[in-house]
One Martini backbone bead per residue (centre of mass of N, CA, C, O) as a GRO file, in nm:
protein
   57
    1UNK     BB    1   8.494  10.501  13.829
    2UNK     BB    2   8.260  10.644  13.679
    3UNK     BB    3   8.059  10.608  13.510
    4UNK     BB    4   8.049  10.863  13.288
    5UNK     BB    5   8.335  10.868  13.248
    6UNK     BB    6   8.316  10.618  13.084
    7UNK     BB    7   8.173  10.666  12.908
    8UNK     BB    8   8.315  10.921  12.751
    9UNK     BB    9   8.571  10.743  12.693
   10UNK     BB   10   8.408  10.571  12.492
   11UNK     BB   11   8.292  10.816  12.321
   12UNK     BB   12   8.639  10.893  12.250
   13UNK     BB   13   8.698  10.638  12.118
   14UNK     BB   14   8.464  10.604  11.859
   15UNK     BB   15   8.568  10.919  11.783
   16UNK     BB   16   8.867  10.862  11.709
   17UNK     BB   17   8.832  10.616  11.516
   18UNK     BB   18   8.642  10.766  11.308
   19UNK     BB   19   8.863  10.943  11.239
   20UNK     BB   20   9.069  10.734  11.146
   21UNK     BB   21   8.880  10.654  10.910
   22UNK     BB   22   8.860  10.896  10.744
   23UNK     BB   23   9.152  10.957  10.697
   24UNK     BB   24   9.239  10.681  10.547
   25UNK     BB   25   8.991  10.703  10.308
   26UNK     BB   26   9.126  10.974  10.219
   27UNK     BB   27   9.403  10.876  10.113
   28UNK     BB   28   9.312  10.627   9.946
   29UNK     BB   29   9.156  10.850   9.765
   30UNK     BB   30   9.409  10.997   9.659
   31UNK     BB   31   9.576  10.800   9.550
   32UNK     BB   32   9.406  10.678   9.350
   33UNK     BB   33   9.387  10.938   9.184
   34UNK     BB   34   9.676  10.982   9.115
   35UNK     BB   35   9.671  10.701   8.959
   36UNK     BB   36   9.473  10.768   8.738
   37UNK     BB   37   9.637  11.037   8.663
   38UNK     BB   38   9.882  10.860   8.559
   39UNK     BB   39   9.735  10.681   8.341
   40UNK     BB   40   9.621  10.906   8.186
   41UNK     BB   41   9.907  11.048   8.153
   42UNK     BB   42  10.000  10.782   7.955
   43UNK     BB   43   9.757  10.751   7.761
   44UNK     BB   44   9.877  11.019   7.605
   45UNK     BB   45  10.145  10.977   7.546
   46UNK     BB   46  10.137  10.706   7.391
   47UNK     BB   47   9.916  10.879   7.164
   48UNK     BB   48  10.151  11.060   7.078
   49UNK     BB   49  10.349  10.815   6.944
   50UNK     BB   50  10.155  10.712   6.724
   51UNK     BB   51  10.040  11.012   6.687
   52UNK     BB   52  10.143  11.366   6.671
   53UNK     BB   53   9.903  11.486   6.487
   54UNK     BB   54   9.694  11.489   6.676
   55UNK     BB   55   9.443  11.611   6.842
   56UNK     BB   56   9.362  11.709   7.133
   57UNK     BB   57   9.112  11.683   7.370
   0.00000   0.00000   0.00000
């Protein structure tokens, strides 16, 4: 194998790593998102079983 052929598969590597970690920390930054989404829409539940005469906000 000649340098530069190292040198391109090193930089196939580097750069399918960083890709592989932009989709996982996209997927954890969706995760975090659905579960937040998930904690207030159930502090609004529990909010409205306590008045449900309350005005939403």
């Amino acid at each position: 194998m000649m340098h530069h052929e190292i040198q391109t598969a090193r930089q196939a590597d580097i750069l399918a790593r960083a890709a592989h970690r932009r989709l996982v920390r996209e997927a954890e930054k969706a995760a975090k998102a659905e579960k937040s989404e998930k904690a207030k829409q159930a502090a609004r539940a529990a909010a409205e079983r306590r008045n449900p005469y309350a005005r939403a906000a």
